[in-house]
N, C-alpha and C positions, 0 to 999 in steps of 0.2 A: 334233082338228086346229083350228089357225087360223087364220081368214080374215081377210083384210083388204082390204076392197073399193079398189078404182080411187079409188072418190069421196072415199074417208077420206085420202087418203094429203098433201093441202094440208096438212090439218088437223091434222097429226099431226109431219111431219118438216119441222125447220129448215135452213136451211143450215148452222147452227153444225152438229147434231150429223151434218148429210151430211160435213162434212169433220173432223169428231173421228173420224170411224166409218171414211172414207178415210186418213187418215194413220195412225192407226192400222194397219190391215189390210197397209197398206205396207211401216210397221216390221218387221208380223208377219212376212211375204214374205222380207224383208231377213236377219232373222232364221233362216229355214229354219222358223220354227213355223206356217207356211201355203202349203199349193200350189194353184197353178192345176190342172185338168185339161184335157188338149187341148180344141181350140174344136174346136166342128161349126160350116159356115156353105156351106149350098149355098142356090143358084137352085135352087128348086124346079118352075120351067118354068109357072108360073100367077099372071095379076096382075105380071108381071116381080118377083118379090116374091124375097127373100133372106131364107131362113127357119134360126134354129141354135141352137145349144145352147153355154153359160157356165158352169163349173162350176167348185168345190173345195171343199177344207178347208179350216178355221183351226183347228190345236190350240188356239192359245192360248184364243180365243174360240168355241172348242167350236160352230164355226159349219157347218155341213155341209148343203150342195146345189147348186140349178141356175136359172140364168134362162134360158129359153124362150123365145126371139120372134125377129122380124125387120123388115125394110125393106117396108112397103108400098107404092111412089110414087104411086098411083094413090088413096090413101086420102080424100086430104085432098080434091082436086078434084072425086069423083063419090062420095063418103059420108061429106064432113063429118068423119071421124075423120082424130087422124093417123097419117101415117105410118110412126113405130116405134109399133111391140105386144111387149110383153112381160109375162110373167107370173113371178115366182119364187116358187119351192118350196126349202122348207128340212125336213130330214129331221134327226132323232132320232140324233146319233151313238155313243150308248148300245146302239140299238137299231134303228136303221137305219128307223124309224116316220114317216111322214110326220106334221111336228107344224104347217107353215104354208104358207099360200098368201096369195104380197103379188102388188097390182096392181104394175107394174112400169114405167109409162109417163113416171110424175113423177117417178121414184125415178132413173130410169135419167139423165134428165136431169139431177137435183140432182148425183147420185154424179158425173157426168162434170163440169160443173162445180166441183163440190168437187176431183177430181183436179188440174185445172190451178190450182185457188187453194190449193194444198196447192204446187204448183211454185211458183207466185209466192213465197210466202212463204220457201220454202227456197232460191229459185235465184236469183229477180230483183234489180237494183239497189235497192240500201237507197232511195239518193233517184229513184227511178224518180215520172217524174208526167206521162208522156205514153202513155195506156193505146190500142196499134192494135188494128181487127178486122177480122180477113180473114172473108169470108161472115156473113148476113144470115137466115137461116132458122130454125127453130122453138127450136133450141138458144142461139143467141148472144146474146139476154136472160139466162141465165140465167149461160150464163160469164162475161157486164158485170157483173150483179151479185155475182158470188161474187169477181170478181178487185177490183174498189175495193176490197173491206175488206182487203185485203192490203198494198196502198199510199195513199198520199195525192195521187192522180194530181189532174191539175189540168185535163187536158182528153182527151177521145177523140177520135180520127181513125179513118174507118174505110174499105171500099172491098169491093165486091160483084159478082160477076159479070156481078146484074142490079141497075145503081143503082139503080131505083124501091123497091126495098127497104129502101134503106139507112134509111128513115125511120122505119122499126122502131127501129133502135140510138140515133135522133136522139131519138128521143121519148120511149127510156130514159135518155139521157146529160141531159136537161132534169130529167126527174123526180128522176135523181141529181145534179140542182144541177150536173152540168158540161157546158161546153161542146161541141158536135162538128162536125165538120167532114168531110166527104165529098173524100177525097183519090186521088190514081192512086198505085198501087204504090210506085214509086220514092220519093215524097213520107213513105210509108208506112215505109218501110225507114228512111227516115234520119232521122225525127223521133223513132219510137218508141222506150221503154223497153222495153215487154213486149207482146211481139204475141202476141193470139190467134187462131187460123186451128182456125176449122170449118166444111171444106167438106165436102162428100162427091165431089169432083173427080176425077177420073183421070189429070190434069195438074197440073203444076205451076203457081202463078201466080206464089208468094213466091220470088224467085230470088237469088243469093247477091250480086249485084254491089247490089242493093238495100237489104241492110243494112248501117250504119254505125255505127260506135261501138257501146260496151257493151248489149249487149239480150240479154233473155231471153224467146226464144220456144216458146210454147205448142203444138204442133200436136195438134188433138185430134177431126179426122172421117178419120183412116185407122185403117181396124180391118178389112182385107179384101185380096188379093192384086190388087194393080194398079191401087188408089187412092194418090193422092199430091197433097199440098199445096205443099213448097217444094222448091226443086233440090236435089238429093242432092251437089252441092260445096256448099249451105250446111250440109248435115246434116256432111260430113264437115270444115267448118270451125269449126264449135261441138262445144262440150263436152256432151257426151248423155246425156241420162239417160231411163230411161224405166220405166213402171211394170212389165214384166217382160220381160225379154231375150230372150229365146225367141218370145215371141210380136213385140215391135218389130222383130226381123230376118228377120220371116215374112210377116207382115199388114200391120207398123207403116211410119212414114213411112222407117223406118231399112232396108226390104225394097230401094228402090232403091241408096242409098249402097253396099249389101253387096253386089248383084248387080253393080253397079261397080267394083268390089273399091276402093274408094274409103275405106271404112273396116271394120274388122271387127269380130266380138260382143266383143272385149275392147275395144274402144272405145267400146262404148255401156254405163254404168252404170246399178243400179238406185236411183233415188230416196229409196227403205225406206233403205239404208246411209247417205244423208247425214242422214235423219230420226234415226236411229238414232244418228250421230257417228260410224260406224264410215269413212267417207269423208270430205273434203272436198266443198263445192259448190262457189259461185261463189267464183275467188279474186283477181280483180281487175275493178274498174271497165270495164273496157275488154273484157273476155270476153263473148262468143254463147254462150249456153246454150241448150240446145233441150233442149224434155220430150215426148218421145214418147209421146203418152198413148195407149195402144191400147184401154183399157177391160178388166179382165182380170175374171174370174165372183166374184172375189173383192171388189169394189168392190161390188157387187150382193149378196151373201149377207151384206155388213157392214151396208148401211143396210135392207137388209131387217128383220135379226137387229135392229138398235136400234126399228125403226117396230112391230116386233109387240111390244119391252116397251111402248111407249110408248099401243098400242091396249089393250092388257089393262090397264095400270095407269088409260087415261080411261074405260074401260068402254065401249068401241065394236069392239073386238076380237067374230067372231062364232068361237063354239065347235063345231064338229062332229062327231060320231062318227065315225070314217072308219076 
Protein backbone atom coordinates (compact mmCIF):
# COMPACT_ATOMS: atom_id res chain seq x y z
CA UNK A 1 0.00 0.00 0.00
CA UNK A 2 0.73 3.75 -0.39
CA UNK A 3 1.36 6.31 1.71
CA UNK A 4 1.39 9.68 1.29
CA UNK A 5 2.01 11.88 4.18
CA UNK A 6 0.04 15.26 5.08
CA UNK A 7 3.53 16.96 4.73
CA UNK A 8 4.27 15.83 0.87
CA UNK A 9 1.00 16.85 -0.39
CA UNK A 10 2.36 21.12 -1.22
CA UNK A 11 4.74 19.49 -2.94
CA UNK A 12 3.30 17.27 -5.05
CA UNK A 13 -0.22 18.56 -6.31
CA UNK A 14 -0.79 21.84 -8.49
CA UNK A 15 -3.91 23.50 -9.00
CA UNK A 16 -3.71 22.90 -12.61
CA UNK A 17 -3.94 19.07 -12.09
CA UNK A 18 -6.57 19.73 -8.83
CA UNK A 19 -8.97 20.98 -11.44
CA UNK A 20 -7.98 18.58 -14.57
CA UNK A 21 -8.63 15.82 -12.02
CA UNK A 22 -12.03 17.84 -10.91
CA UNK A 23 -13.53 18.51 -14.24
CA UNK A 24 -12.73 15.52 -15.29
CA UNK A 25 -14.37 13.30 -12.58
CA UNK A 26 -17.42 15.71 -13.29
CA UNK A 27 -17.60 14.74 -16.88
CA UNK A 28 -17.25 11.19 -15.58
CA UNK A 29 -20.52 11.77 -13.22
CA UNK A 30 -22.30 13.36 -16.25
CA UNK A 31 -21.52 10.47 -18.12
CA UNK A 32 -23.11 7.71 -15.72
CA UNK A 33 -19.18 6.15 -15.80
CA UNK A 34 -18.87 7.39 -11.88
CA UNK A 35 -21.15 7.41 -8.69
CA UNK A 36 -21.13 8.89 -5.64
CA UNK A 37 -22.09 6.63 -2.64
CA UNK A 38 -24.36 7.99 0.11
CA UNK A 39 -22.50 10.57 2.56
CA UNK A 40 -22.36 9.59 6.31
CA UNK A 41 -21.90 13.04 8.34
CA UNK A 42 -23.03 12.94 12.06
CA UNK A 43 -22.15 14.98 15.23
CA UNK A 44 -20.42 12.77 16.99
CA UNK A 45 -21.34 14.42 20.52
CA UNK A 46 -17.36 15.30 21.38
CA UNK A 47 -15.15 18.46 20.57
CA UNK A 48 -18.88 19.75 18.78
CA UNK A 49 -16.96 18.07 15.97
CA UNK A 50 -18.92 16.70 12.65
CA UNK A 51 -17.26 13.59 11.72
CA UNK A 52 -18.21 11.22 8.02
CA UNK A 53 -17.61 9.31 5.55
CA UNK A 54 -17.30 10.35 1.15
CA UNK A 55 -17.18 7.79 -1.05
CA UNK A 56 -17.44 6.11 -4.84
CA UNK A 57 -16.38 4.78 -7.95
CA UNK A 58 -14.96 6.06 -11.21
CA UNK A 59 -15.16 3.21 -13.92
CA UNK A 60 -13.62 5.36 -16.16
CA UNK A 61 -10.66 6.03 -13.92
CA UNK A 62 -10.71 2.91 -12.19
CA UNK A 63 -10.62 5.01 -9.14
CA UNK A 64 -12.31 3.23 -5.98
CA UNK A 65 -12.71 4.61 -2.19
CA UNK A 66 -13.31 6.95 0.68
CA UNK A 67 -12.37 10.19 2.43
CA UNK A 68 -12.73 10.04 6.27
CA UNK A 69 -12.85 13.14 8.33
CA UNK A 70 -14.71 16.15 9.68
CA UNK A 71 -15.20 19.65 11.20
CA UNK A 72 -13.20 20.22 14.24
CA UNK A 73 -14.11 24.17 15.46
CA UNK A 74 -12.21 23.89 18.33
CA UNK A 75 -8.91 22.78 16.62
CA UNK A 76 -7.40 25.61 15.34
CA UNK A 77 -7.81 27.88 18.76
CA UNK A 78 -6.61 25.28 21.51
CA UNK A 79 -4.12 22.92 19.33
CA UNK A 80 -2.85 24.96 16.61
CA UNK A 81 -4.17 22.47 13.87
CA UNK A 82 -6.97 23.00 11.73
CA UNK A 83 -10.16 22.62 11.64
CA UNK A 84 -11.00 20.12 8.75
CA UNK A 85 -9.09 16.52 9.03
CA UNK A 86 -9.45 14.20 6.62
CA UNK A 87 -7.56 11.26 5.46
CA UNK A 88 -8.42 9.21 2.07
CA UNK A 89 -8.16 5.81 1.26
CA UNK A 90 -8.20 4.23 -2.15
CA UNK A 91 -8.68 0.57 -2.62
CA UNK A 92 -7.85 -2.01 -5.52
CA UNK A 93 -10.87 -2.43 -7.68
CA UNK A 94 -9.68 -5.53 -9.16
CA UNK A 95 -9.38 -6.71 -5.99
CA UNK A 96 -10.94 -4.79 -3.44
CA UNK A 97 -7.08 -4.42 -1.69
CA UNK A 98 -6.24 -1.47 0.12
CA UNK A 99 -3.47 0.20 -2.38
CA UNK A 100 -3.31 4.16 -0.72
CA UNK A 101 -3.57 6.26 2.04
CA UNK A 102 -3.46 10.29 1.15
CA UNK A 103 -3.35 13.07 3.70
CA UNK A 104 -6.47 14.70 2.86
CA UNK A 105 -6.22 18.28 4.49
CA UNK A 106 -4.63 20.27 1.49
CA UNK A 107 -6.18 18.10 -0.91
CA UNK A 108 -9.57 18.77 0.18
CA UNK A 109 -9.11 22.34 -0.14
CA UNK A 110 -7.38 22.45 -3.57
CA UNK A 111 -10.33 19.87 -4.98
CA UNK A 112 -12.97 22.40 -3.47
CA UNK A 113 -11.38 25.21 -5.01
CA UNK A 114 -10.73 23.53 -8.20
CA UNK A 115 -14.75 22.74 -8.19
CA UNK A 116 -15.73 26.29 -8.32
CA UNK A 117 -12.88 27.32 -10.97
CA UNK A 118 -14.00 24.52 -13.01
CA UNK A 119 -17.84 26.63 -12.68
CA UNK A 120 -16.11 29.78 -13.46
CA UNK A 121 -14.82 28.59 -16.57
CA UNK A 122 -18.02 26.76 -17.75
CA UNK A 123 -20.63 29.05 -16.35
CA UNK A 124 -19.24 32.77 -15.64
CA UNK A 125 -19.36 35.79 -18.01
CA UNK A 126 -16.69 35.76 -20.78
CA UNK A 127 -15.79 39.48 -19.89
CA UNK A 128 -16.44 39.10 -16.15
CA UNK A 129 -13.62 41.37 -14.11
CA UNK A 130 -15.04 42.09 -10.97
CA UNK A 131 -14.29 38.89 -8.77
CA UNK A 132 -16.94 39.05 -4.94
CA UNK A 133 -16.13 37.01 -1.77
CA UNK A 134 -18.52 36.18 0.73
CA UNK A 135 -16.41 34.65 4.00
CA UNK A 136 -12.92 35.05 4.93
CA UNK A 137 -11.65 31.78 6.49
CA UNK A 138 -9.01 29.13 5.87
CA UNK A 139 -10.54 28.18 2.48
CA UNK A 140 -11.12 31.64 0.63
CA UNK A 141 -7.36 32.01 -0.38
CA UNK A 142 -7.57 29.26 -2.05
CA UNK A 143 -10.81 29.83 -4.03
CA UNK A 144 -9.06 33.73 -4.91
CA UNK A 145 -6.59 31.88 -6.38
CA UNK A 146 -8.05 29.14 -8.36
CA UNK A 147 -10.96 31.48 -9.61
CA UNK A 148 -8.29 34.58 -11.40
CA UNK A 149 -7.01 32.06 -13.65
CA UNK A 150 -10.30 31.65 -15.04
CA UNK A 151 -10.86 35.38 -15.76
CA UNK A 152 -9.13 38.45 -16.34
CA UNK A 153 -10.89 40.20 -13.26
CA UNK A 154 -9.47 43.55 -12.67
CA UNK A 155 -10.40 44.02 -8.94
CA UNK A 156 -11.95 42.05 -5.77
CA UNK A 157 -14.53 43.11 -3.43
CA UNK A 158 -15.13 41.27 -0.63
CA UNK A 159 -17.37 41.19 2.69
CA UNK A 160 -17.13 38.97 5.99
CA UNK A 161 -19.18 38.24 8.92
CA UNK A 162 -16.25 39.26 10.83
CA UNK A 163 -14.51 42.41 8.94
CA UNK A 164 -11.18 42.14 10.80
CA UNK A 165 -10.65 39.29 8.54
CA UNK A 166 -11.10 40.49 5.53
CA UNK A 167 -7.31 41.34 5.40
CA UNK A 168 -6.61 37.85 4.58
CA UNK A 169 -8.25 38.37 1.04
CA UNK A 170 -6.73 41.97 1.03
CA UNK A 171 -3.29 40.72 1.32
CA UNK A 172 -4.03 37.95 -1.40
CA UNK A 173 -5.65 40.46 -3.97
CA UNK A 174 -2.19 42.68 -3.62
CA UNK A 175 0.08 39.69 -3.96
CA UNK A 176 -2.34 39.06 -7.08
CA UNK A 177 -1.53 42.39 -8.50
CA UNK A 178 -5.27 43.47 -7.96
CA UNK A 179 -7.04 45.80 -6.19
CA UNK A 180 -9.60 45.13 -3.08
CA UNK A 181 -12.07 46.76 -1.47
CA UNK A 182 -13.96 45.68 1.71
CA UNK A 183 -17.73 46.30 0.78
CA UNK A 184 -21.43 45.66 2.57
CA UNK A 185 -23.53 43.02 0.75
CA UNK A 186 -25.76 45.12 -1.37
CA UNK A 187 -22.53 46.78 -2.89
CA UNK A 188 -21.43 43.20 -3.43
CA UNK A 189 -24.42 41.92 -5.37
CA UNK A 190 -24.38 44.59 -7.78
CA UNK A 191 -20.91 45.16 -8.72
CA UNK A 192 -19.82 41.55 -9.10
CA UNK A 193 -19.32 39.30 -11.94
CA UNK A 194 -18.72 36.05 -10.11
CA UNK A 195 -19.27 35.79 -6.43
CA UNK A 196 -17.73 33.32 -4.29
CA UNK A 197 -19.43 32.42 -0.92
CA UNK A 198 -17.71 30.14 1.54
CA UNK A 199 -19.15 30.17 4.62
CA UNK A 200 -20.00 27.53 6.88
CA UNK A 201 -23.41 29.74 7.95
CA UNK A 202 -26.79 28.63 8.88
CA UNK A 203 -28.25 31.66 7.49
CA UNK A 204 -28.43 33.30 4.57
CA UNK A 205 -26.37 36.64 4.12
CA UNK A 206 -26.28 36.60 -0.01
CA UNK A 207 -30.01 37.65 -0.70
CA UNK A 208 -31.71 37.82 -4.14
CA UNK A 209 -32.78 41.60 -4.16
CA UNK A 210 -28.84 42.01 -4.01
CA UNK A 211 -27.90 40.71 -7.26
CA UNK A 212 -27.82 42.66 -10.45
CA UNK A 213 -27.21 41.99 -13.76
CA UNK A 214 -25.52 38.90 -15.33
CA UNK A 215 -23.42 36.88 -12.53
CA UNK A 216 -22.33 33.67 -11.76
CA UNK A 217 -22.36 32.59 -8.33
CA UNK A 218 -20.36 30.15 -6.63
CA UNK A 219 -21.72 28.71 -3.33
CA UNK A 220 -19.33 26.34 -1.88
CA UNK A 221 -19.43 25.92 2.22
CA UNK A 222 -23.11 24.09 2.32
CA UNK A 223 -22.34 20.32 2.26
CA UNK A 224 -24.61 19.45 5.60
CA UNK A 225 -28.53 19.66 6.43
CA UNK A 226 -29.37 23.20 7.59
CA UNK A 227 -26.52 25.23 6.39
CA UNK A 228 -27.15 27.97 4.00
CA UNK A 229 -25.41 30.84 2.17
CA UNK A 230 -27.77 32.89 -0.15
CA UNK A 231 -31.75 33.02 -0.16
CA UNK A 232 -33.37 30.20 -1.69
CA UNK A 233 -35.57 32.95 -4.15
CA UNK A 234 -32.01 33.74 -5.57
CA UNK A 235 -31.30 29.87 -5.85
CA UNK A 236 -34.64 29.67 -7.45
CA UNK A 237 -33.86 32.71 -9.82
CA UNK A 238 -30.61 31.40 -11.32
CA UNK A 239 -29.94 28.82 -13.42
CA UNK A 240 -28.40 25.74 -11.17
CA UNK A 241 -26.05 23.68 -11.70
CA UNK A 242 -24.41 21.64 -9.18
CA UNK A 243 -21.81 18.89 -8.84
CA UNK A 244 -24.38 16.09 -8.08
CA UNK A 245 -28.28 16.37 -7.58
CA UNK A 246 -29.13 14.17 -5.11
CA UNK A 247 -26.79 15.36 -2.95
CA UNK A 248 -27.47 19.55 -3.79
CA UNK A 249 -31.37 18.91 -2.90
CA UNK A 250 -30.22 17.07 0.39
CA UNK A 251 -27.06 18.90 1.99
CA UNK A 252 -26.55 21.56 -0.72
CA UNK A 253 -27.61 25.23 -0.79
CA UNK A 254 -30.41 23.91 -3.35
CA UNK A 255 -31.99 21.86 0.20
CA UNK A 256 -33.76 25.23 1.01
CA UNK A 257 -35.18 26.28 -2.49
CA UNK A 258 -36.64 22.45 -2.62
CA UNK A 259 -38.21 22.55 0.85
CA UNK A 260 -39.74 25.74 -0.55
CA UNK A 261 -41.14 24.05 -3.24
CA UNK A 262 -39.61 27.04 -4.94
CA UNK A 263 -37.81 24.94 -7.40
CA UNK A 264 -37.40 21.36 -7.99
CA UNK A 265 -34.52 18.51 -8.75
CA UNK A 266 -35.27 18.88 -12.45
CA UNK A 267 -34.28 22.46 -12.06
CA UNK A 268 -31.21 22.07 -10.75
CA UNK A 269 -28.61 20.53 -13.36
CA UNK A 270 -25.43 18.68 -13.31
CA UNK A 271 -22.37 20.71 -14.32
CA UNK A 272 -20.27 17.16 -15.85
CA UNK A 273 -23.31 17.69 -18.81
CA UNK A 274 -22.28 21.16 -19.76
CA UNK A 275 -18.50 20.01 -19.37
CA UNK A 276 -19.42 17.12 -21.51
CA UNK A 277 -21.77 19.55 -24.33
CA UNK A 278 -24.37 17.31 -23.52
CA UNK A 279 -26.24 20.64 -22.14
CA UNK A 280 -26.04 24.23 -22.49
CA UNK A 281 -24.55 26.59 -19.79
CA UNK A 282 -24.66 30.29 -19.52
CA UNK A 283 -26.78 31.58 -22.41
CA UNK A 284 -26.94 35.20 -22.06
CA UNK A 285 -25.07 37.95 -20.68
CA UNK A 286 -27.57 39.05 -18.44
CA UNK A 287 -28.33 35.41 -16.59
CA UNK A 288 -27.61 34.35 -12.56
CA UNK A 289 -25.91 31.16 -12.62
CA UNK A 290 -25.39 29.50 -9.47
CA UNK A 291 -23.04 26.18 -8.77
CA UNK A 292 -23.85 24.42 -6.07
CA UNK A 293 -20.92 22.90 -5.06
CA UNK A 294 -21.62 20.43 -2.25
CA UNK A 295 -18.08 18.42 -2.50
CA UNK A 296 -19.10 15.02 -3.62
CA UNK A 297 -16.35 11.61 -2.36
CA UNK A 298 -15.68 11.64 -6.03
CA UNK A 299 -13.58 15.10 -6.18
CA UNK A 300 -11.48 13.60 -3.28
CA UNK A 301 -10.66 9.91 -4.70
CA UNK A 302 -9.75 11.98 -8.23
CA UNK A 303 -7.04 14.24 -6.83
CA UNK A 304 -6.01 11.72 -4.46
CA UNK A 305 -5.82 8.98 -7.39
CA UNK A 306 -3.46 11.91 -9.46
CA UNK A 307 -1.21 12.93 -6.09
CA UNK A 308 -0.11 9.15 -5.45
CA UNK A 309 0.97 8.83 -9.48
CA UNK A 310 2.67 11.85 -8.99
CA UNK A 311 4.43 10.49 -5.36
CA UNK A 312 5.63 7.24 -6.88
CA UNK A 313 6.90 8.73 -10.16
CA UNK A 314 9.12 11.66 -7.61
CA UNK A 315 10.12 8.92 -5.37
CA UNK A 316 8.56 10.21 -1.99
CA UNK A 317 5.62 7.93 -2.33
CA UNK A 318 6.13 5.46 1.10
CA UNK A 319 5.41 1.60 0.34
CA UNK A 320 3.95 -0.70 2.88
CA UNK A 321 2.94 -4.13 3.19
CA UNK A 322 -0.54 -4.06 4.54
Amino acid sequence: MIIVPEREIANLMTRDAAFDAVERVFAAMAAKDAYNFPVVREAIGHEDALYGFKGGFDQSGMTLGLKAGGYWPNNLATRNEINHQSTIFLFDPDTGKASAMVGGNLLTALRTAAASSVSIKHLAPRNAKVLGMIGAGHQSTFQMRAAVEQRDFEKVIGWNYHPEMLSRLADLAQELGLPFEAVELNQLGEEADVIISITSAFSPSLMDAHVKGGTHIACMGTDTKGKQEVDAALVARATVFTDEVAQAISIGECQHAIAAGAITPTDVAELGAVINGAIAGRSSDEEVTLFDGTGVGLQDLAVASSVVDLAVAQGVAIDVDF
